[in-house]
C-alpha positions as CSV (number, residue, x, y, z in Angstrom):
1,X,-3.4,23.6,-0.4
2,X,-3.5,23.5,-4.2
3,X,-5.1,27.5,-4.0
4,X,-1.1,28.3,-3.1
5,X,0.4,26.5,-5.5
6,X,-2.3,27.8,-8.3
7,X,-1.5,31.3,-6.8
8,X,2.5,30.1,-7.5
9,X,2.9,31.0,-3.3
10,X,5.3,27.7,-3.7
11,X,6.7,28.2,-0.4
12,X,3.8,28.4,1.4
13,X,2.7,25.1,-1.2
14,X,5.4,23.5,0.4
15,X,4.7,23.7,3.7
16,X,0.8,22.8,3.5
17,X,2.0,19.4,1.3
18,X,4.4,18.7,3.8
19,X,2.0,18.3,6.8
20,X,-0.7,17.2,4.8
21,X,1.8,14.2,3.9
22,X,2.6,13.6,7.5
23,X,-1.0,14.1,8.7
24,X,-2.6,12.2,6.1
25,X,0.1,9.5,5.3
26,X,-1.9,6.7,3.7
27,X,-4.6,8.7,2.0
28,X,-5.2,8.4,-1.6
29,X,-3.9,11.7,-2.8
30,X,-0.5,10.9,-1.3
31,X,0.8,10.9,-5.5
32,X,-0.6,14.4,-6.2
33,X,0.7,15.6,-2.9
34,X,4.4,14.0,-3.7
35,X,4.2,15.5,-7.2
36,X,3.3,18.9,-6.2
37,X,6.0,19.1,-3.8
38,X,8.4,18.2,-6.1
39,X,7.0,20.7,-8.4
40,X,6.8,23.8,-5.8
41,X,11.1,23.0,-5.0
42,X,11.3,22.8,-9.2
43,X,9.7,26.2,-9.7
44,X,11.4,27.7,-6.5
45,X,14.9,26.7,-8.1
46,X,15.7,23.5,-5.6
47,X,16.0,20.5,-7.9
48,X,17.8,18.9,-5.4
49,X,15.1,18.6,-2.9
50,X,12.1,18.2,-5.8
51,X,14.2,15.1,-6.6
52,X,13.6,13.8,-3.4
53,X,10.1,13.4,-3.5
54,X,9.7,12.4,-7.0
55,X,11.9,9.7,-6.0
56,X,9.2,8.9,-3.2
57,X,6.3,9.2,-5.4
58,X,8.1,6.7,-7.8
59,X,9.4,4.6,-5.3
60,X,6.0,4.5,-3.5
61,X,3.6,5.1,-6.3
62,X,5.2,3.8,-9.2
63,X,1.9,3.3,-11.2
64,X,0.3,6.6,-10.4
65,X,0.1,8.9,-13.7
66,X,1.5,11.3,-11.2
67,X,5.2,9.3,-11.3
68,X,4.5,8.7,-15.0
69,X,4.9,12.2,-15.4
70,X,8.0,12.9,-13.3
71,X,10.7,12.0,-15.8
């Protein structure tokens, strides 16, 4: 997952967070997942829909250094 988004192949970033969020719901890297979602939509140019799940990784994870970076 993180070998597209290193490669900046957001898209296809995207799409391996999303299942791995709906696959893996209550693992313990649900944070990182959130945050580089959010990310991958930032870098693609669709704020609106990063917003959505740094909201979520706030809302969720509100202690995780990954919210503590989203600002």
């Amino acid at each position: 997952m993180k070998i597209a988004y290193n490669k900046k192949s957001y898209a296809t970033a995207i799409e391996n967070y999303k299942t791995s969020i709906s696959l893996f719901d209550k693992a313990s890297y649900i944070p990182t997942l959130l945050y580089h979602t959010g990310a991958s939509f930032e870098k693609l140019g669709k704020t609106k829909d990063a917003q959505g799940f740094y909201k979520a990784l706030k809302e969720n994870y509100p202690t995780s250094p990954e919210a503590k970076k989203v600002k």
